[in-house]
N, C-alpha and C positions, 0 to 999 in steps of 0.2 A: 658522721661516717667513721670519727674516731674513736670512736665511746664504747658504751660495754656492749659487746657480741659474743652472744652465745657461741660457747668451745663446736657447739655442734652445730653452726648457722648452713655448712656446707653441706650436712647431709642430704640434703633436698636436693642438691647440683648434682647431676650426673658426675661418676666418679672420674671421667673423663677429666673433668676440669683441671683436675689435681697436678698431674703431668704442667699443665699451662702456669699454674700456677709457680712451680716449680723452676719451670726453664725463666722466667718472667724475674725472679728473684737471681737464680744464678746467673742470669744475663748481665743484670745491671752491676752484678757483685762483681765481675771478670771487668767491666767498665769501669767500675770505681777503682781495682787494683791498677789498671791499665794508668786510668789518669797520675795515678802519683809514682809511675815509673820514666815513664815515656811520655805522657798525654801533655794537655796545655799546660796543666798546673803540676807540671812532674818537679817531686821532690827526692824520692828516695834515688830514681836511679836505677841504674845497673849496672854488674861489674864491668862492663865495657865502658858505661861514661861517667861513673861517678855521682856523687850524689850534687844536686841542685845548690851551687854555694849559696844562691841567695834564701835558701831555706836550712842548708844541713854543715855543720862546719866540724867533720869529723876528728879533726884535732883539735876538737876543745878550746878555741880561743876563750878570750876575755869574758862572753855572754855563755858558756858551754856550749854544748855540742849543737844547738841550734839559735841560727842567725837571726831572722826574721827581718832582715833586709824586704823581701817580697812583699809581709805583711803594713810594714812600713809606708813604701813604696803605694799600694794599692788604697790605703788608708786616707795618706795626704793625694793621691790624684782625686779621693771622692770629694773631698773636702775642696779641694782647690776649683774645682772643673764647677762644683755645684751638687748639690744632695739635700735630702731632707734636715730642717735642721735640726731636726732631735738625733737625729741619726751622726751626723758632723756632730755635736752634744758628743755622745757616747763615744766616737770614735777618739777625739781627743783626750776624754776624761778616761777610757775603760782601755781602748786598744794600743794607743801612739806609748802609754808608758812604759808597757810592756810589750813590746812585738813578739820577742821571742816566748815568750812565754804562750804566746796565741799560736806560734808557727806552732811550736810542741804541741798544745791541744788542738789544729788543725789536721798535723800530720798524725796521731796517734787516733782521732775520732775515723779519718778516711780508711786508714789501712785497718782497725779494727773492724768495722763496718764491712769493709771489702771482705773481708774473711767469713765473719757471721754471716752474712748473706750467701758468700758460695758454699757452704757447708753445712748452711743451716741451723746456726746452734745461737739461743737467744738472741732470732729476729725480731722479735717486739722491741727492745727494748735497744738493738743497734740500730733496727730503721728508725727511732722515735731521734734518738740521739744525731742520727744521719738528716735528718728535715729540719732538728733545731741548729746542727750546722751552714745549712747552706740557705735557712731564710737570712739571715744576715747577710750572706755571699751575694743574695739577690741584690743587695742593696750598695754593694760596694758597683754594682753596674756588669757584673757579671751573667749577664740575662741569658746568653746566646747557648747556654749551657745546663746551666745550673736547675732552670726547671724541669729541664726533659734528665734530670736525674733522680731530682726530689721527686715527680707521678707514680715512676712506677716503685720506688721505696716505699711512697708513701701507699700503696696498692699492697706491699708485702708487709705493708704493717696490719692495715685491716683481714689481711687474707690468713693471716698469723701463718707464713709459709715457710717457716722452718716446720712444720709439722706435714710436708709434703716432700717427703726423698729427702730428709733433712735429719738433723741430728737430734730437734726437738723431738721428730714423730718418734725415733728409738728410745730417747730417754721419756718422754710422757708418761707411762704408765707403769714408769719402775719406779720402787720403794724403796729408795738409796736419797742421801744428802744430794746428788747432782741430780734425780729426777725431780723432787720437792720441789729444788732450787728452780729446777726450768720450767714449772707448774707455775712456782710462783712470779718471775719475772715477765713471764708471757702472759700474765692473766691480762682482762681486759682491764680500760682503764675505769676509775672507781666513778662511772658517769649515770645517775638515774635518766630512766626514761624522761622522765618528765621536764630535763632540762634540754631535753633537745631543740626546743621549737626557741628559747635563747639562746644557745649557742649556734645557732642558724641564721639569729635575728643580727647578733654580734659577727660572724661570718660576715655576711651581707653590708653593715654599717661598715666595715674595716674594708671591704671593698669599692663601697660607693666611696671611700675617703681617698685611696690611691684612685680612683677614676678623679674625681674632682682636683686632683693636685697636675694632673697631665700640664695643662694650659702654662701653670708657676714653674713647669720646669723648663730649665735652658739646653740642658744637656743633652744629648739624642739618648744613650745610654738610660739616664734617667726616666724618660718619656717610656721606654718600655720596662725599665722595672715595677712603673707605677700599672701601665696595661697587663704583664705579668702576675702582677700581685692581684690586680683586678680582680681577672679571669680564674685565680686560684682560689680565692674569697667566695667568688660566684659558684666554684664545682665543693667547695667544702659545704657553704648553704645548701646547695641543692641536695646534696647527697643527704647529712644530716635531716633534712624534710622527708626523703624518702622513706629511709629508716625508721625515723619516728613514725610510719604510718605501718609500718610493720613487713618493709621490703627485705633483702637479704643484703647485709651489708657487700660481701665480697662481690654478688654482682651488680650493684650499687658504683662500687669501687670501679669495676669492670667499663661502665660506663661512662662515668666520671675520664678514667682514660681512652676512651672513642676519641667523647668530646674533645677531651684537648690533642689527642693529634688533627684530627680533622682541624682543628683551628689550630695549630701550628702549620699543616699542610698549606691553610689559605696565608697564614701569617707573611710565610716565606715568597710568598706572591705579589700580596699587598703593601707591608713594609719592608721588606727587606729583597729588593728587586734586584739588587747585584749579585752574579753569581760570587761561585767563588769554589775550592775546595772543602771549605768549612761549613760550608751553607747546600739548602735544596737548591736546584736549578731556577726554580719560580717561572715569571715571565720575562726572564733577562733579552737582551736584544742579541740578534745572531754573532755580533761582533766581538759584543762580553763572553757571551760562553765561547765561541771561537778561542779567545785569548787564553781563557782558561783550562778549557782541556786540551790545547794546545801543549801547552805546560805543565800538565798530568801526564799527556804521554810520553814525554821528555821520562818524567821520574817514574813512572810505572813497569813492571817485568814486561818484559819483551813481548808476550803474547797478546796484552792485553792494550798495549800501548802502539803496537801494530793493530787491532782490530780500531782504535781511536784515531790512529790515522788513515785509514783505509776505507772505514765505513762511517764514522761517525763525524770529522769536519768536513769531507769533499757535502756533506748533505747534511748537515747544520741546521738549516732553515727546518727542515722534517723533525731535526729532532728537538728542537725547541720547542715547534707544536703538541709535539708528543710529549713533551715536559709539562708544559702546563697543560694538557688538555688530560692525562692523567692526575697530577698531584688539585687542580681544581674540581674537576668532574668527583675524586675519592675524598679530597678536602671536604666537600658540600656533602657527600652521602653519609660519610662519617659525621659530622658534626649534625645532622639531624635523624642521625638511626636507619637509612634506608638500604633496606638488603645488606645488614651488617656485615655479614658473614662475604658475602662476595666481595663490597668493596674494602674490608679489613686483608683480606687474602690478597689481592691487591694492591694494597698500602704497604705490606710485606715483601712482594716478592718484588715492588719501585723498588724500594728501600736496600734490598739486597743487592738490586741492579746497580745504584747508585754507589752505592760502596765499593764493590767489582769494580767498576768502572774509576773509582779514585775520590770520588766524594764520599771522603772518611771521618769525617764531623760529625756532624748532627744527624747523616740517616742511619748508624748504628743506634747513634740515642733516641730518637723515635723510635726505631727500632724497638727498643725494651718496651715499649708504651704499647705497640701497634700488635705486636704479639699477644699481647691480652688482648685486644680492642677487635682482634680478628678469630680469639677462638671461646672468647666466654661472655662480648658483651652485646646489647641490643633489644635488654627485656624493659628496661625502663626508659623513659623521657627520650621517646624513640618513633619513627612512624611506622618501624616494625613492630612495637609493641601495641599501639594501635591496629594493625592490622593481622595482629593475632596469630605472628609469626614469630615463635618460637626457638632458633635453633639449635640442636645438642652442641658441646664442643667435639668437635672431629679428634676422632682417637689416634693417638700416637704408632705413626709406624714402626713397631718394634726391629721390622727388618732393617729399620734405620741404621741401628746402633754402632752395628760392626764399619760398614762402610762410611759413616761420620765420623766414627775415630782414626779413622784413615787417611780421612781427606783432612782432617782439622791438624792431627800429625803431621802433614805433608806440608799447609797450609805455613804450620808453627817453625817448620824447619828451615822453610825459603824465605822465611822473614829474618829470622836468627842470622842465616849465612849471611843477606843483604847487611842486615844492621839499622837500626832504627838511633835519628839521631833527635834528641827530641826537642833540639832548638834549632834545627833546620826549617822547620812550619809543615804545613800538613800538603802543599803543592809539590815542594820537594823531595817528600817520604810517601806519597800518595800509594807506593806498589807496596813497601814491608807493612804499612797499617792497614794498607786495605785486607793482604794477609793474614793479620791477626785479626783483626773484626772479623771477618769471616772465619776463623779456625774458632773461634769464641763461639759463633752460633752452632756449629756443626760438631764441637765437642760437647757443649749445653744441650745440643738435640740427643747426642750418644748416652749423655747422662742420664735422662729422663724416662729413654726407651729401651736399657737396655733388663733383660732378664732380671740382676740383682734389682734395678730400680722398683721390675716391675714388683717382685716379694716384698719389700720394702715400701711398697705403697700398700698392698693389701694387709700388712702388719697393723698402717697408721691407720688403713678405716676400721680396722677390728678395733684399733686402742680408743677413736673418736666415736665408735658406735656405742663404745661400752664406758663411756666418760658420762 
């Protein structure tokens, strides 16, 4: 799924798709900048709070300008709590000598990726760089995060989607040292057909090996980076099998992320059954989510944290039902292909709900997955696809534009005035982040729909019709 694709694999796709592709990429890129200001793992900052001492030490102490306190810290918990032991191996030998040195290429891989991706400019080779980041991250026990980042990058690596409203699509077809250079760093990678069906087989044995290690691990942490890794093994096989048979990688790709939100939707159900702000609803018990948005409506803007107590705990019991009987019912459709396209639309407008409402964690980062997974995929390993249902990707309302930039302005402003503190936790900041996640989707939608976008796209399919 990662290997050499044809520059012109998308022509075949309605040009609709392009748009999706698009928002899919600058979605997760506004996530990635998010996270290293404000988010879990904020390092840089802002001028209101300063940079993260345990990662950035502006006045140059003894180590320079970066600490790597953090890196240290997460290093020895993997080690100490329990980890693989090649992994503890490397950690001790490669990471503990140097921490700071890893903060520095942590923080400069995140924020350069953040960039590339929202602007488009040599995304092959920031998402490549962005996946070999954070499979490591997986393993420090960082799971609750870190996949639902890597999908959909790893999605804007196959879909080469800087060349959709991006910077690649402008420079691709000029005759200057910077378009050469962007030809050449995006090309595919140097992978014959013919090794697909072992790098599939290897996929799959690297999977069945993190499934067989579940049992020897002690750690809860652990137990799902090993299921993580699994299920990733398993959609990398799959996809690569597809391909070699002569599918289209990018909706390949497209499916690949169905699959794992749907199975993220159930995951949130099955293992991870406590609510929380950082987490889906699931099947939690009336009491737990009670407690919990309880304490959302406390920190949330006034309107929203009034409609939480007014409608949503006095009937509790209702809305748990409707918790799970949505994220299960779309979990299961997604994860076997059925009426994609409805219950992906679906899986979207939960996800927004959720956010709105102050669960500001993970259903933006589904989010980025589900957005593909509702407007381009369901042609393969699908029982749509059996059933010889097709559907276009739904075309972007251009009237969007104006009134997205509107609302995501308005959005960005009442978060700014609040203040985001970003070691208060995600219950107590529940109203400025859910602000910003939402001003992210609605600026991303403005960008994709609007007039220049749309010239700008009809640019890239002339430059990829004539490649």
């Amino acid at each position: 799924m990662l290997g050499n694709v044809d520059e012109t694999e998308t022509s075949s796709i309605d040009q609709r798709a392009g748009p999706w592709i698009a928002f899919a990429r600058v979605f997760v890129g506004l996530l990635l900048l998010y996270e290293i200001t404000f988010g879990g793992w904020w390092k840089l900052g802002w001028p209101t709070t300063g940079a993260n001492p345990d990662w950035i030490d502006l006045d140059g102490g003894d180590l320079g300008p970066f600490v790597g306190a953090e890196v240290q810290s997460v290093a020895e918990q993997a080690i100490d709590q329990g980890t693989y032991g090649w992994f503890a191996t490397l950690l001790e030998a490669v990471v503990l000598p140097a921490p700071e040195l890893w903060a520095a290429l942590a923080l400069l891989a995140q924020l350069g990726a953040a960039i590339a991706l929202i602007v488009g400019f040599w995304t092959r080779p920031a998402a490549l760089v962005t996946i070999l980041y954070f499979l490591p991250v997986f393993h420090f026990g960082m799971i609750r995060t870190s996949p639902l980042l890597t999908v959909p990058v790893a999605f804007a690596f196959v879909a080469n989607a800087g060349r959709y409203y991006g910077l690649d699509g402008l420079l691709w077809k000029r005759d200057c040292t910077l378009g050469r250079a962007t030809r050449a760093v995006n090309a595919p990678l140097p992978i014959r057909r013919e090794w697909y069906p072992g790098l599939a087989a290897i996929a799959a044995v690297v999977g069945v090996y993190y499934l067989l290690t579940i049992p020897e691990m002690v750690d809860t942490r652990v137990h799902l980076t090993a299921l993580e890794m699994t299920v990733l093994a398993g959609l990398v096989a799959g996809g690569l099998s597809f391909v070699y048979r002569g599918r289209e990688p990018v909706t390949v790709a497209a499916d690949a992320l169905r699959v794992f939100v749907g199975y993220r939707f159930l995951q949130e159900i099955v293992v991870r059954s406590e609510p929380g702000a950082n987490a889906l609803p699931g099947w939690a018990s009336v009491e737990a989510q009670t407690e919990v948005f309880a304490g959302i409506a406390e920190a949330h803007v006034a309107p929203v944290g009034a409609f939480i107590e007014l409608a949503v705990l006095p009937a509790m019991s209702a809305w748990v039902l409707a918790f799970a009987a949505v994220q299960t019912t779309v979990g299961v459709a997604l994860l076997v292909g059925y009426r994609t396209r409805v219950a992906g639309t679906v899986a979207v407008v939960y996800l927004t709900a959720l956010t709105a409402l102050g669960l500001v964690r993970l259903a933006p980062l589904v989010f980025a997955s589900a957005i593909v997974a509702a407007t381009l995929a369901g042609r393969h390993a699908s029982l749509d696809a059996v059933a010889g249902r097709t559907a276009r990707p739904p075309a972007v309302p251009t009237a969007a534009s104006l009134p997205a930039v509107a609302v995501g302005v308005v959005f960005l402003a009442g978060a700014a005035v609040i203040g985001i503190d970003p070691t208060a936790g995600y219950g107590a900041m529940a109203g400025p982040v859910a602000l910003v996640m939402l001003a992210f989707g609605c600026l991303t939608l403005a960008a994709v729909s609007s007039p220049q976008s749309r010239r700008l796209a009809r640019a890239e399919s002339t430059a990829a019709a004539d490649d």
